[in-house]
PDB file of N, CA, C and O in Angstrom:
ATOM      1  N   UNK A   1      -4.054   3.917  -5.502  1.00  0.00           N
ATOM      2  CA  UNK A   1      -5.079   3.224  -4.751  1.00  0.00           C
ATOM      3  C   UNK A   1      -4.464   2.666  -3.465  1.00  0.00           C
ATOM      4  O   UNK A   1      -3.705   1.701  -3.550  1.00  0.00           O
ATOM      5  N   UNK A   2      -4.747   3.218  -2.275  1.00  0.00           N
ATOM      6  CA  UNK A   2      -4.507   2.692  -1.110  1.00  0.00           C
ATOM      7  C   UNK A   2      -4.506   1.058  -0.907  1.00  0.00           C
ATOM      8  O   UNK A   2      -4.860   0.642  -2.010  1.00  0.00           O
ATOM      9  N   UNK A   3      -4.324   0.116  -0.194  1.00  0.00           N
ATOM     10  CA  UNK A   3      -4.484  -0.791   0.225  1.00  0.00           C
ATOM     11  C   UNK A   3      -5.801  -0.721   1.239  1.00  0.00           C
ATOM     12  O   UNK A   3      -5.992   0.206   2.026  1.00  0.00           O
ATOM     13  N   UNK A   4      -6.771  -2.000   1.057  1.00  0.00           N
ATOM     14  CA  UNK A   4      -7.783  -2.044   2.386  1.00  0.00           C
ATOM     15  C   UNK A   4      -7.582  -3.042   2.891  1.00  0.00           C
ATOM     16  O   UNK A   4      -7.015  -3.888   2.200  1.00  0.00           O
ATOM     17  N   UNK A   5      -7.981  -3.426   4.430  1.00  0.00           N
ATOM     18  CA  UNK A   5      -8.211  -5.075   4.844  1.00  0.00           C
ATOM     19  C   UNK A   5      -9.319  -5.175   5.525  1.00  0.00           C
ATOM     20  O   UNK A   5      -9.595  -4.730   6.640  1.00  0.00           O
ATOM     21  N   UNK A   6     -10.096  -5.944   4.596  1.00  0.00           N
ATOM     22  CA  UNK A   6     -11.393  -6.465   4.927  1.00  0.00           C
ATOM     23  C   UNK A   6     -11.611  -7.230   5.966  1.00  0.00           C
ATOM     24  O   UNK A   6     -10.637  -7.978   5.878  1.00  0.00           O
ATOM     25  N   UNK A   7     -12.103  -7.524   6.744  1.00  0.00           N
ATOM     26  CA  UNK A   7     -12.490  -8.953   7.966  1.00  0.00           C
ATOM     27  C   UNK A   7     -13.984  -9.036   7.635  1.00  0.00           C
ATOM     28  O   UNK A   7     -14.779  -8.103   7.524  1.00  0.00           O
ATOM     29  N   UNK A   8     -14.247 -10.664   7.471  1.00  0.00           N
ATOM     30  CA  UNK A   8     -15.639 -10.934   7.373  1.00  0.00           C
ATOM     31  C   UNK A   8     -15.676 -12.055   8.827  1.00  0.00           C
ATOM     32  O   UNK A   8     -14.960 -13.054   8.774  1.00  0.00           O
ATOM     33  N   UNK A   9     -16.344 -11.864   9.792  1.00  0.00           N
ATOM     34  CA  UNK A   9     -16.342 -12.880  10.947  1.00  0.00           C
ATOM     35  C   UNK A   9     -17.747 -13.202  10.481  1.00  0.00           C
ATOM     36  O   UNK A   9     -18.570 -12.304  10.298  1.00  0.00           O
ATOM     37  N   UNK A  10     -18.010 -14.430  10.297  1.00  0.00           N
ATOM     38  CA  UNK A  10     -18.896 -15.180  10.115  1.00  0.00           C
ATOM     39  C   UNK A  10     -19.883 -16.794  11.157  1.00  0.00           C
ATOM     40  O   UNK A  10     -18.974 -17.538  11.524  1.00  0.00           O
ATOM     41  N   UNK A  11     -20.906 -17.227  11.500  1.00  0.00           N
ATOM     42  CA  UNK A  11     -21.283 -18.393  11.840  1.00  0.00           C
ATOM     43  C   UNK A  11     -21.264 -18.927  11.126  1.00  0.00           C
ATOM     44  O   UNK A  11     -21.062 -18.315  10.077  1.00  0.00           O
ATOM     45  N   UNK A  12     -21.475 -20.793  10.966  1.00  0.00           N
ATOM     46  CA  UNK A  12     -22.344 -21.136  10.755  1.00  0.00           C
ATOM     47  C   UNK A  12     -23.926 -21.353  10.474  1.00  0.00           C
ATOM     48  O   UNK A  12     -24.715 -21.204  11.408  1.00  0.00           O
ATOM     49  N   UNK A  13     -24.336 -21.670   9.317  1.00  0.00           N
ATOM     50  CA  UNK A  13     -25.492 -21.258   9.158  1.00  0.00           C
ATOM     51  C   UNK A  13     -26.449 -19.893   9.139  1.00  0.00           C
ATOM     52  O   UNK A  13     -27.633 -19.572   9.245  1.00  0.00           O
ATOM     53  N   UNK A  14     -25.250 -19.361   8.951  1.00  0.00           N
ATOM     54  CA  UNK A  14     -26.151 -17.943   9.277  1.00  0.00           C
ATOM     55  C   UNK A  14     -26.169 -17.478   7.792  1.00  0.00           C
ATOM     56  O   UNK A  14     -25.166 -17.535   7.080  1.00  0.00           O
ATOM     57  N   UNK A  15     -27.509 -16.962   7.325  1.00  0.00           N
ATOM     58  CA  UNK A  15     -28.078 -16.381   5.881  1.00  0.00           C
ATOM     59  C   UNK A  15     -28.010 -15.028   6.087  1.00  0.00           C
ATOM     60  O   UNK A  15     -28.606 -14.559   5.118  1.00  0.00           O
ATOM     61  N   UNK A  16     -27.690 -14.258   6.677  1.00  0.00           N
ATOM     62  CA  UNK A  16     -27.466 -12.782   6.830  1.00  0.00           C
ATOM     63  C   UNK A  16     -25.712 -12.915   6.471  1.00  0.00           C
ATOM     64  O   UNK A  16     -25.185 -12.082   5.733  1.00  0.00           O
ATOM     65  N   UNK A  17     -24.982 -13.959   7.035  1.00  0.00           N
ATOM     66  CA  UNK A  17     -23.480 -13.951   6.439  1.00  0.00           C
ATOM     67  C   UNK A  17     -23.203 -14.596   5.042  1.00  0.00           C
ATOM     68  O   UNK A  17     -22.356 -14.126   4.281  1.00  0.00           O
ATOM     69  N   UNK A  18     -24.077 -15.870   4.693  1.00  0.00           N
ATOM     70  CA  UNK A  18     -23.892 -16.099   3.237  1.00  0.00           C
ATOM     71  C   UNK A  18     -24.817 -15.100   2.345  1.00  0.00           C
ATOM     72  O   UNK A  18     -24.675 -15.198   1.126  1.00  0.00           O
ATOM     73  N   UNK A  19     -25.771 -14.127   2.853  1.00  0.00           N
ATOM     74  CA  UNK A  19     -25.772 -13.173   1.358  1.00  0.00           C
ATOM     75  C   UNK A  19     -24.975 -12.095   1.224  1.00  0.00           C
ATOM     76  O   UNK A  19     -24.896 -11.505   0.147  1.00  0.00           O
ATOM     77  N   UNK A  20     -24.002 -11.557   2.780  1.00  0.00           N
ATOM     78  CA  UNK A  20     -23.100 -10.885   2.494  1.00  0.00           C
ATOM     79  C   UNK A  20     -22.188 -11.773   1.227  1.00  0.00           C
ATOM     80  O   UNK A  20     -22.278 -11.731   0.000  1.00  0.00           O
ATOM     81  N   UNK A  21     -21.480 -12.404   1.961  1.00  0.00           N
ATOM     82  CA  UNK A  21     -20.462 -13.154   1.007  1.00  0.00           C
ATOM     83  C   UNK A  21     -20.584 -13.470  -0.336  1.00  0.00           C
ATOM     84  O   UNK A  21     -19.581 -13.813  -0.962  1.00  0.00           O
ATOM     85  N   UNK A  22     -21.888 -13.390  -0.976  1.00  0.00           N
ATOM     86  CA  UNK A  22     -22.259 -13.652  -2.241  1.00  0.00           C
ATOM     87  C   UNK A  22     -22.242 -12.269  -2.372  1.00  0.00           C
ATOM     88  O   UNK A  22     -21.536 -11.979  -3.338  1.00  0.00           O
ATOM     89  N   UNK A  23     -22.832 -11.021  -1.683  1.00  0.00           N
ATOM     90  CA  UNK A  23     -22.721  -9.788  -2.547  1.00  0.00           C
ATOM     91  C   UNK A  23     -21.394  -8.986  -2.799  1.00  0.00           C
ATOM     92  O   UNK A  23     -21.073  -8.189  -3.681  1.00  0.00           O
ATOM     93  N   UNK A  24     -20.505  -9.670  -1.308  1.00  0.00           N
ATOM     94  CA  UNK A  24     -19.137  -9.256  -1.883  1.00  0.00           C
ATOM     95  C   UNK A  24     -18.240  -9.667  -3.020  1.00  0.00           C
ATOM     96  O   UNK A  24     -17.433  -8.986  -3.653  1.00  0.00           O
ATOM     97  N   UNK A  25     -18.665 -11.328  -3.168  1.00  0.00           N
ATOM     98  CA  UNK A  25     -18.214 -12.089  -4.740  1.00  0.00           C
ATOM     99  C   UNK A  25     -18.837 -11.244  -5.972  1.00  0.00           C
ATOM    100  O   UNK A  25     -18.295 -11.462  -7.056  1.00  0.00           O
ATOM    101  N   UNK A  26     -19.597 -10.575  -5.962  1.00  0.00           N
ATOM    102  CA  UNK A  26     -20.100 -10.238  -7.125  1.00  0.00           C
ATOM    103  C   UNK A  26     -19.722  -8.551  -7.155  1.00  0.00           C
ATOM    104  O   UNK A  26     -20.250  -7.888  -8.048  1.00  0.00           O
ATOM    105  N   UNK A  27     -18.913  -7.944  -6.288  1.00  0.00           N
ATOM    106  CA  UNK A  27     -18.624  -6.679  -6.258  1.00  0.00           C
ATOM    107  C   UNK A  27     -16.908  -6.808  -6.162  1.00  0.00           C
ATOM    108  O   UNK A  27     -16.264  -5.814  -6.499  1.00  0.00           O
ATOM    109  N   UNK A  28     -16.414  -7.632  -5.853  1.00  0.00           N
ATOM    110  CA  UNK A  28     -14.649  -7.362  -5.167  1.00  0.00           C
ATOM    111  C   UNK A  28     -13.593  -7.149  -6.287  1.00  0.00           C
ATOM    112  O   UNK A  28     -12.566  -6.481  -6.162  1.00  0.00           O
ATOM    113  N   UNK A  29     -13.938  -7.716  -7.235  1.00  0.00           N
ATOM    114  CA  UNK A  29     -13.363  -7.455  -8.731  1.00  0.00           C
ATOM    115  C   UNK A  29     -13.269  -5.766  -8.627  1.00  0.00           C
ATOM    116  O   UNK A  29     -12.217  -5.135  -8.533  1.00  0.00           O
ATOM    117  N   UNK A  30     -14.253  -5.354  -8.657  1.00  0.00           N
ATOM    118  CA  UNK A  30     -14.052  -3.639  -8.443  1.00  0.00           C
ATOM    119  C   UNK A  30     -12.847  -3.114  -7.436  1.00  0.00           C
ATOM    120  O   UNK A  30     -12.263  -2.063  -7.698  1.00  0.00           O
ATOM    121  N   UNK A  31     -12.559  -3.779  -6.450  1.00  0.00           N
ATOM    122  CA  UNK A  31     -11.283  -3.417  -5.610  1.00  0.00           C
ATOM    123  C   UNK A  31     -10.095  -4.499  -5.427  1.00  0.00           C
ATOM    124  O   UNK A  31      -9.863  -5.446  -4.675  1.00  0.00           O
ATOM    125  N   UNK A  32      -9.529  -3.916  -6.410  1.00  0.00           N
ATOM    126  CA  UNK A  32      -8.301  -5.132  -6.499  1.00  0.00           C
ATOM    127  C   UNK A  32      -7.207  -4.777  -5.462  1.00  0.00           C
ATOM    128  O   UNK A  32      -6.152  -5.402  -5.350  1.00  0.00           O
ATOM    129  N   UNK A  33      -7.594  -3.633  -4.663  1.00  0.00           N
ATOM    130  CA  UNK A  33      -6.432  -3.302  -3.544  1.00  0.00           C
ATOM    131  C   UNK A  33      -7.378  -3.522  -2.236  1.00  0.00           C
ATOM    132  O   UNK A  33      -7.479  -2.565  -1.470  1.00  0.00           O
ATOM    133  N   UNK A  34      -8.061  -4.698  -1.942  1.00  0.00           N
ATOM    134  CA  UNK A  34      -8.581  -5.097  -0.954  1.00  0.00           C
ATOM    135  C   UNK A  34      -8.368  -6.426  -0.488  1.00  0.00           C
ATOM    136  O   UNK A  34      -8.978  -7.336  -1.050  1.00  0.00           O
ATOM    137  N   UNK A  35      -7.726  -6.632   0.293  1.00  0.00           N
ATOM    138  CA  UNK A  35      -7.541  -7.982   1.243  1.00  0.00           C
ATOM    139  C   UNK A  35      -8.479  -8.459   2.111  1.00  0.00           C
ATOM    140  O   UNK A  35      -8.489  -8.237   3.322  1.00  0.00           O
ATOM    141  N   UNK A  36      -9.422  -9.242   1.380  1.00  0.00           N
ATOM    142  CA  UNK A  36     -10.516  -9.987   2.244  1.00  0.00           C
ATOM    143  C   UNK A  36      -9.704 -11.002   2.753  1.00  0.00           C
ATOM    144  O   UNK A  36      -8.858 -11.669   2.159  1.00  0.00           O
ATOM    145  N   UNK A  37     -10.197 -11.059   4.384  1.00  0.00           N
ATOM    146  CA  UNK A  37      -9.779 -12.337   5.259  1.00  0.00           C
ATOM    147  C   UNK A  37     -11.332 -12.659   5.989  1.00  0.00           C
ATOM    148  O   UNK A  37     -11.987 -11.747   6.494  1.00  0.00           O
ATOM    149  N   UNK A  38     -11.762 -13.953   5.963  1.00  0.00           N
ATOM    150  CA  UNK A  38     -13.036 -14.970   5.862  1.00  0.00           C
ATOM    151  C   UNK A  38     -13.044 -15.520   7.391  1.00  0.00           C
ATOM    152  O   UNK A  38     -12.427 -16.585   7.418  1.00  0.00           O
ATOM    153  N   UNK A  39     -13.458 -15.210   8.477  1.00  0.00           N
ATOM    154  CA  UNK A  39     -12.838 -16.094   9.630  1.00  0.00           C
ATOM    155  C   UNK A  39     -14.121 -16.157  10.017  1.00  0.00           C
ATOM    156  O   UNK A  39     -14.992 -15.293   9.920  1.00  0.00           O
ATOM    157  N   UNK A  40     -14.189 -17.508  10.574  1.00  0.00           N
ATOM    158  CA  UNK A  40     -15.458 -18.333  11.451  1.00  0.00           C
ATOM    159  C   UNK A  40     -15.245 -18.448  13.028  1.00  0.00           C
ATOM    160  O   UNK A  40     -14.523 -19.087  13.793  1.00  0.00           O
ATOM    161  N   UNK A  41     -16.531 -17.233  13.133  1.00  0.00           N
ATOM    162  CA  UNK A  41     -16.257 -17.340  14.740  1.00  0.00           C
ATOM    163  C   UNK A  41     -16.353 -18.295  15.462  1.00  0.00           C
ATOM    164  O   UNK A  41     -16.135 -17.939  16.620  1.00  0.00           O
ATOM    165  N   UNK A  42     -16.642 -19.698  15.361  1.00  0.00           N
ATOM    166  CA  UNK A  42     -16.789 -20.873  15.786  1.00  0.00           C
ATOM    167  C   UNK A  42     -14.946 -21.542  15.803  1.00  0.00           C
ATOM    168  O   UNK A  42     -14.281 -22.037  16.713  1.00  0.00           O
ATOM    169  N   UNK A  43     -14.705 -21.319  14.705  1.00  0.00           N
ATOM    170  CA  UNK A  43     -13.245 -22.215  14.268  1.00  0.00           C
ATOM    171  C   UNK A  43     -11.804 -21.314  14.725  1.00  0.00           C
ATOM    172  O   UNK A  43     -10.660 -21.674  15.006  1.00  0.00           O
ATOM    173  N   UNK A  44     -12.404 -20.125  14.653  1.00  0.00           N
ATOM    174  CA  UNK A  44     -11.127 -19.332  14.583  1.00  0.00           C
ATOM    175  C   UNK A  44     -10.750 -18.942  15.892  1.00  0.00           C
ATOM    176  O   UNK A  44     -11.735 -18.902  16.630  1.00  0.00           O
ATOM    177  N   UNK A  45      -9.370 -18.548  16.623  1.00  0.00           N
ATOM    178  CA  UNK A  45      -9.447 -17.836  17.544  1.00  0.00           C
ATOM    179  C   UNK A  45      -9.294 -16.509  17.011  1.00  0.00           C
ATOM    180  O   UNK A  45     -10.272 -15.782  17.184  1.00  0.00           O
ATOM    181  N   UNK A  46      -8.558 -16.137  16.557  1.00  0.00           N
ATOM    182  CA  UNK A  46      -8.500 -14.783  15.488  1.00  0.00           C
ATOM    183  C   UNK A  46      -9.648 -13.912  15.766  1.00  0.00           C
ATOM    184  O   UNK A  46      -9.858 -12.830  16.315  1.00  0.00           O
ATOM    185  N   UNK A  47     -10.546 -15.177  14.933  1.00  0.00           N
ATOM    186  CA  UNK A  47     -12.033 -14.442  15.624  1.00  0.00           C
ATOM    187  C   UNK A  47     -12.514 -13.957  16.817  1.00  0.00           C
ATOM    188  O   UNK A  47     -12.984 -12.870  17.153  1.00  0.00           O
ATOM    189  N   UNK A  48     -12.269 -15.124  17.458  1.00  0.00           N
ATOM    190  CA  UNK A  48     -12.757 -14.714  18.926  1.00  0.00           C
ATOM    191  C   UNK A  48     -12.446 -13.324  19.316  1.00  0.00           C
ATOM    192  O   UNK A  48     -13.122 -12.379  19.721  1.00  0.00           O
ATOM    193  N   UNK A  49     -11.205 -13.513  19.060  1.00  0.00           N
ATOM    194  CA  UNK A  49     -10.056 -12.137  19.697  1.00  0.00           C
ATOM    195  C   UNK A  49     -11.223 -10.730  18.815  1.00  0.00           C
ATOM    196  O   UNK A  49     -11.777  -9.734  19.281  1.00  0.00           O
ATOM    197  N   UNK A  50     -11.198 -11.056  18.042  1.00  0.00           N
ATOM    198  CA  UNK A  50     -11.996  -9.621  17.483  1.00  0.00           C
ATOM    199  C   UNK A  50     -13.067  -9.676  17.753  1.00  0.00           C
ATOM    200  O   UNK A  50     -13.436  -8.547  18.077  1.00  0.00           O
ATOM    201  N   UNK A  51     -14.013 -10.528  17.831  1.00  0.00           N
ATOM    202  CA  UNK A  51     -15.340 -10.591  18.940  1.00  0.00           C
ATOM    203  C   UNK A  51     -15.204  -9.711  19.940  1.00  0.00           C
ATOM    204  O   UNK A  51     -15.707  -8.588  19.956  1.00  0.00           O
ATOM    205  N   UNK A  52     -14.361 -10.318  20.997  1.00  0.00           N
ATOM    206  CA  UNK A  52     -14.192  -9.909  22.449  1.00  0.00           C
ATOM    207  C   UNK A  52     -13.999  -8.412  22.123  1.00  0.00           C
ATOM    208  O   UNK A  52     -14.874  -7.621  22.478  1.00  0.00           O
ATOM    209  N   UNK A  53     -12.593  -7.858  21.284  1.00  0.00           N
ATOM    210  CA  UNK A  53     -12.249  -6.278  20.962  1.00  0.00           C
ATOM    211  C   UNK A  53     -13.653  -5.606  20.794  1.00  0.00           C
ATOM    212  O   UNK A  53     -14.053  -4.749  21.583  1.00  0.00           O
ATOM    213  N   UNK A  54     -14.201  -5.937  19.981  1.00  0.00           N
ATOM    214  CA  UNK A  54     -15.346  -5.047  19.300  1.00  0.00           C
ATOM    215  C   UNK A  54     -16.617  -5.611  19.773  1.00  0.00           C
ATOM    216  O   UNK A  54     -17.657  -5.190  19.266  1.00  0.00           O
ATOM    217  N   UNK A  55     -16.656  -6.485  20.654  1.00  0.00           N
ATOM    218  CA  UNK A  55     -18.176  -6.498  21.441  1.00  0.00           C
ATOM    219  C   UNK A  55     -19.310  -7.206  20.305  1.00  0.00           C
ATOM    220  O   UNK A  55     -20.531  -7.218  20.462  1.00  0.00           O
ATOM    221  N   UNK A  56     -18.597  -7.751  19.198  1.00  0.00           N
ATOM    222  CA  UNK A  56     -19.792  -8.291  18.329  1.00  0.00           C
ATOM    223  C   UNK A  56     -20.903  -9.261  18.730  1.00  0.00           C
ATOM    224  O   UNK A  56     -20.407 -10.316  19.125  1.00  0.00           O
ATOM    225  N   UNK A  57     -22.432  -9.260  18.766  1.00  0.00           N
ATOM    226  CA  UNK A  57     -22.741  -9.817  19.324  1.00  0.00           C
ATOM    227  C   UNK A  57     -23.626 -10.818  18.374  1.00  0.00           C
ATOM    228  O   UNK A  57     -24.269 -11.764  18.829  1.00  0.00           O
ATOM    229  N   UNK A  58     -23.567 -10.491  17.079  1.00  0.00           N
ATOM    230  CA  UNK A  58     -24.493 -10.494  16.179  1.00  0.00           C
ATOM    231  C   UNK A  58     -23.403 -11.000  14.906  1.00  0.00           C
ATOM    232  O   UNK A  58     -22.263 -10.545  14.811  1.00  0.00           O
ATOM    233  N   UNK A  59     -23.889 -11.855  14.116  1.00  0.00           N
ATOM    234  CA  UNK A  59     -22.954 -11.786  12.900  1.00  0.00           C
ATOM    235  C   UNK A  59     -24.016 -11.144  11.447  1.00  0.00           C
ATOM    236  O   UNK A  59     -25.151 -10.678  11.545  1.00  0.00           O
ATOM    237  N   UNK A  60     -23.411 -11.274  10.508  1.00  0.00           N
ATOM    238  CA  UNK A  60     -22.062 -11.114  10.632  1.00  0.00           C
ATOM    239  C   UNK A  60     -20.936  -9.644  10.729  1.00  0.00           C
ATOM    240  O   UNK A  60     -21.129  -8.501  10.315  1.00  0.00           O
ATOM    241  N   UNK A  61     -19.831 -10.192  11.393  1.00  0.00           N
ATOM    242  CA  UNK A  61     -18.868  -8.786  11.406  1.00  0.00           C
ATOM    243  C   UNK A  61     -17.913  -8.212  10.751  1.00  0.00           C
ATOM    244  O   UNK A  61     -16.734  -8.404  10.456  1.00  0.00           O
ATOM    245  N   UNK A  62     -18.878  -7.331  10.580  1.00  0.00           N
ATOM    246  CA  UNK A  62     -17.378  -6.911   8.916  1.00  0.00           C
ATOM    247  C   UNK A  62     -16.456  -5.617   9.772  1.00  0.00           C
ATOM    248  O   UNK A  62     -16.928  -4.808  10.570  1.00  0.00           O
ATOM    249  N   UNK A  63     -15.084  -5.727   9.336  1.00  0.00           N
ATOM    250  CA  UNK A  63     -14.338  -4.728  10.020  1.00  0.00           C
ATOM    251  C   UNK A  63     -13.424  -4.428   9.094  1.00  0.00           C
ATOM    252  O   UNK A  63     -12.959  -5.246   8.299  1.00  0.00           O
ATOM    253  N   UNK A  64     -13.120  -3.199   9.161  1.00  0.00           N
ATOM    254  CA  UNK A  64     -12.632  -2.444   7.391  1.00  0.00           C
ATOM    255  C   UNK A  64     -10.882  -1.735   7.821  1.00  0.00           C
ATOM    256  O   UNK A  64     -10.663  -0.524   7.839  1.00  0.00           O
ATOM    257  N   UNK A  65     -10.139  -2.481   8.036  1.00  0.00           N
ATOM    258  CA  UNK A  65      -9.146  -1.194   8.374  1.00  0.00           C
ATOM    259  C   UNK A  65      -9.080  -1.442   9.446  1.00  0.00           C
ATOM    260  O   UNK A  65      -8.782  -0.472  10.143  1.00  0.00           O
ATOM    261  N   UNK A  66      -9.253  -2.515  10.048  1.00  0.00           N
ATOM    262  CA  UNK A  66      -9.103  -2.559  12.008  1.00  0.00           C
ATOM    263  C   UNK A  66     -10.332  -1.888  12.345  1.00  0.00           C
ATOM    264  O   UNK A  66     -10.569  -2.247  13.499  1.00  0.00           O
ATOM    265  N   UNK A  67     -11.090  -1.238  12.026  1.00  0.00           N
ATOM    266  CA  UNK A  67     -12.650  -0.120  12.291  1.00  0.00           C
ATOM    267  C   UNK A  67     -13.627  -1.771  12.037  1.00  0.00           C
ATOM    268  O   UNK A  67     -13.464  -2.739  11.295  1.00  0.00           O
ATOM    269  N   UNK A  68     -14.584  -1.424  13.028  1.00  0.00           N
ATOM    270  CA  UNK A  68     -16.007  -2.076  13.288  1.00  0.00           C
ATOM    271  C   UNK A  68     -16.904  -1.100  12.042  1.00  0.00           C
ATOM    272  O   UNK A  68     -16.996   0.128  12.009  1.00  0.00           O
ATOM    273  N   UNK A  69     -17.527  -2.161  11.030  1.00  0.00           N
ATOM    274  CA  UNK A  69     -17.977  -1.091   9.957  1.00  0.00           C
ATOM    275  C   UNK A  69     -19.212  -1.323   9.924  1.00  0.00           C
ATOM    276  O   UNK A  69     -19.935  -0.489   9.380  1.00  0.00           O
ATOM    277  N   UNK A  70     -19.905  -2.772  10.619  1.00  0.00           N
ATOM    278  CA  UNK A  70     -21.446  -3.375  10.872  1.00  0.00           C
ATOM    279  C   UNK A  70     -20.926  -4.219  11.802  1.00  0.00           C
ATOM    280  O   UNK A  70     -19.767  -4.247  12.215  1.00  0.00           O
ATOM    281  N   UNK A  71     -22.483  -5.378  12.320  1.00  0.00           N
ATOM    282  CA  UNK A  71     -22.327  -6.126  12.588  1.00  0.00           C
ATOM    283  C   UNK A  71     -23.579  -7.003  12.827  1.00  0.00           C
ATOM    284  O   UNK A  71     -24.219  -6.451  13.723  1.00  0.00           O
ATOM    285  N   UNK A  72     -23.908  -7.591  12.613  1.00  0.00           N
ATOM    286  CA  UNK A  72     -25.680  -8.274  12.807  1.00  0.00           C
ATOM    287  C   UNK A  72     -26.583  -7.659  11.375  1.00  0.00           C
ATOM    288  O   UNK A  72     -27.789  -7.413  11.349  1.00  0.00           O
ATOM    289  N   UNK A  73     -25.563  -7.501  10.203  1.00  0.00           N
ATOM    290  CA  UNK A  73     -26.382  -6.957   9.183  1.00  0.00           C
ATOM    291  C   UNK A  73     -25.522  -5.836   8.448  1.00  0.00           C
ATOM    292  O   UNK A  73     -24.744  -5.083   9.035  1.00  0.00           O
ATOM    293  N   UNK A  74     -25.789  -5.832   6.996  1.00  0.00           N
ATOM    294  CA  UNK A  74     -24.988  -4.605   6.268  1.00  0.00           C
ATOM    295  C   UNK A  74     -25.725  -3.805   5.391  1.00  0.00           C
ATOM    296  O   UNK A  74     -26.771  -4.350   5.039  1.00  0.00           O
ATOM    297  N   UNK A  75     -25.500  -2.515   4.844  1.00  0.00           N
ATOM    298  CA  UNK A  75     -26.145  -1.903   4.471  1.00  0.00           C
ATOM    299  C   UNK A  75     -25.086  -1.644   2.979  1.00  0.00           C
ATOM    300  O   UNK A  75     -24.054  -0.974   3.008  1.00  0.00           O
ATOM    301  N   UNK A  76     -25.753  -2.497   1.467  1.00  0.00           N
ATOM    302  CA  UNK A  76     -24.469  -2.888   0.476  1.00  0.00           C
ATOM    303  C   UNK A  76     -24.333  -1.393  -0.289  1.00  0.00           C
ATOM    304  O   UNK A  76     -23.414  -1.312  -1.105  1.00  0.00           O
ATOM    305  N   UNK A  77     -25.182  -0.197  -0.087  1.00  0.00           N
ATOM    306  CA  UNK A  77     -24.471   1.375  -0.526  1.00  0.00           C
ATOM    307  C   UNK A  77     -23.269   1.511   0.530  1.00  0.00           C
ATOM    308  O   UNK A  77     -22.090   1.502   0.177  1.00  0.00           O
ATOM    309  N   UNK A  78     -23.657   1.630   1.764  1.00  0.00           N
ATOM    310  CA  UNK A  78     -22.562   2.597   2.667  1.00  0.00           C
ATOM    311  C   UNK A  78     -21.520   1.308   3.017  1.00  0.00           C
ATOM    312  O   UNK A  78     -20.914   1.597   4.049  1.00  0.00           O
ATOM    313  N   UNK A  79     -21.233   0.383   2.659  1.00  0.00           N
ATOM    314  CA  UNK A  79     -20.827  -0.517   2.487  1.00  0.00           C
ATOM    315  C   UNK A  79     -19.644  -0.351   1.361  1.00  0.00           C
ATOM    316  O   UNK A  79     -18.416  -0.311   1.437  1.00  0.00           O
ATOM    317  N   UNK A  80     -20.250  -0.301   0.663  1.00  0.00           N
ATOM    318  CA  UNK A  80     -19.167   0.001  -1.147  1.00  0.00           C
ATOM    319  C   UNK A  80     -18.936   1.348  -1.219  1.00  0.00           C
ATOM    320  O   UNK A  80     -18.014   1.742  -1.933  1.00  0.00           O
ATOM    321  N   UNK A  81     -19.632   2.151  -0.583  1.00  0.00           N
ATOM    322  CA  UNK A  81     -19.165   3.774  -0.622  1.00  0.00           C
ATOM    323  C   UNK A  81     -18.496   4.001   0.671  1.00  0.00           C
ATOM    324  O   UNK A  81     -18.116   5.162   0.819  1.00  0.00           O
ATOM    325  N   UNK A  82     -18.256   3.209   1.629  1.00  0.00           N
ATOM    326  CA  UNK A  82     -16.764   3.322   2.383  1.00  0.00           C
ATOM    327  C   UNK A  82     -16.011   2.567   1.944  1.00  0.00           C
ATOM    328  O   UNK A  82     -14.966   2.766   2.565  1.00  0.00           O
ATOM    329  N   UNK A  83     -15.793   1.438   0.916  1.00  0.00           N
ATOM    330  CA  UNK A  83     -14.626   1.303   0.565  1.00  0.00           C
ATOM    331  C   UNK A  83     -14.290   1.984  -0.462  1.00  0.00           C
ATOM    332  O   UNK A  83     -13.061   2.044  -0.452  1.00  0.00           O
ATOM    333  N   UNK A  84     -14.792   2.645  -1.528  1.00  0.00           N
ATOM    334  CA  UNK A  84     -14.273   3.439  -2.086  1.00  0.00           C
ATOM    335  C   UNK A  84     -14.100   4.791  -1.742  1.00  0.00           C
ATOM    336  O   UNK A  84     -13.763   5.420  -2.745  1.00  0.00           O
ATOM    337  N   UNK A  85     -14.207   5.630  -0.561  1.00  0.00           N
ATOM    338  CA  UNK A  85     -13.350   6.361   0.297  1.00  0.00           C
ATOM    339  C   UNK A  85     -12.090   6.031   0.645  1.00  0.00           C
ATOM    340  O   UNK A  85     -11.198   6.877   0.709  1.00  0.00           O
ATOM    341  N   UNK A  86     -11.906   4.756   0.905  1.00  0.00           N
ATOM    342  CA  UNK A  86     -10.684   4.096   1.428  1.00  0.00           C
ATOM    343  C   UNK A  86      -9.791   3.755   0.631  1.00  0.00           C
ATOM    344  O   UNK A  86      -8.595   3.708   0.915  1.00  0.00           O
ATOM    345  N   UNK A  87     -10.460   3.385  -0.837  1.00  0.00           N
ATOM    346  CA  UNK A  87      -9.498   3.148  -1.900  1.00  0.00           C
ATOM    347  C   UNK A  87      -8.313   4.052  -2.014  1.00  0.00           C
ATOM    348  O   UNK A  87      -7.483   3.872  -2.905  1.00  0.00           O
TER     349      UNK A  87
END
């Protein structure tokens, strides 16, 4: 099983990023070779920096592998069926 690294860039208040985050809690057990990192585009510069790279304009931004994989919304099949490509 390969290694993955997840990025979740997230707001405040935003309900399109807390039902990601709840559907990834209830799926990540399935990929124990995945490194989720949680960053708040408000708090983080980290974030910022990957904002600015990838033009996100919308949260939240998930980025899989250094790759832009959504952003302003996710789709939880092609979502879990690219990380298990990647696995």
């Amino acid at each position: 099983m390969k290694s993955v690294q997840l990025q979740i860039l997230k707001t405040p208040g935003c309900q399109i990023c807390h039902r990601f985050l709840s559907f990834w809690e209830t799926h990540k057990a399935e990929f124990s070779n995945i490194t989720t990192e949680v960053l708040d585009i408000v708090e983080s510069e980290k974030a910022q920096e990957l904002v600015q790279k990838f033009q996100i304009f919308s949260s939240p931004g998930i980025i899989i592998n250094g790759e832009l994989f959504s952003t302003g919304g996710y789709d939880e099949t092609s979502f879990l069926t690219r990380l298990k490509e990647l696995s």
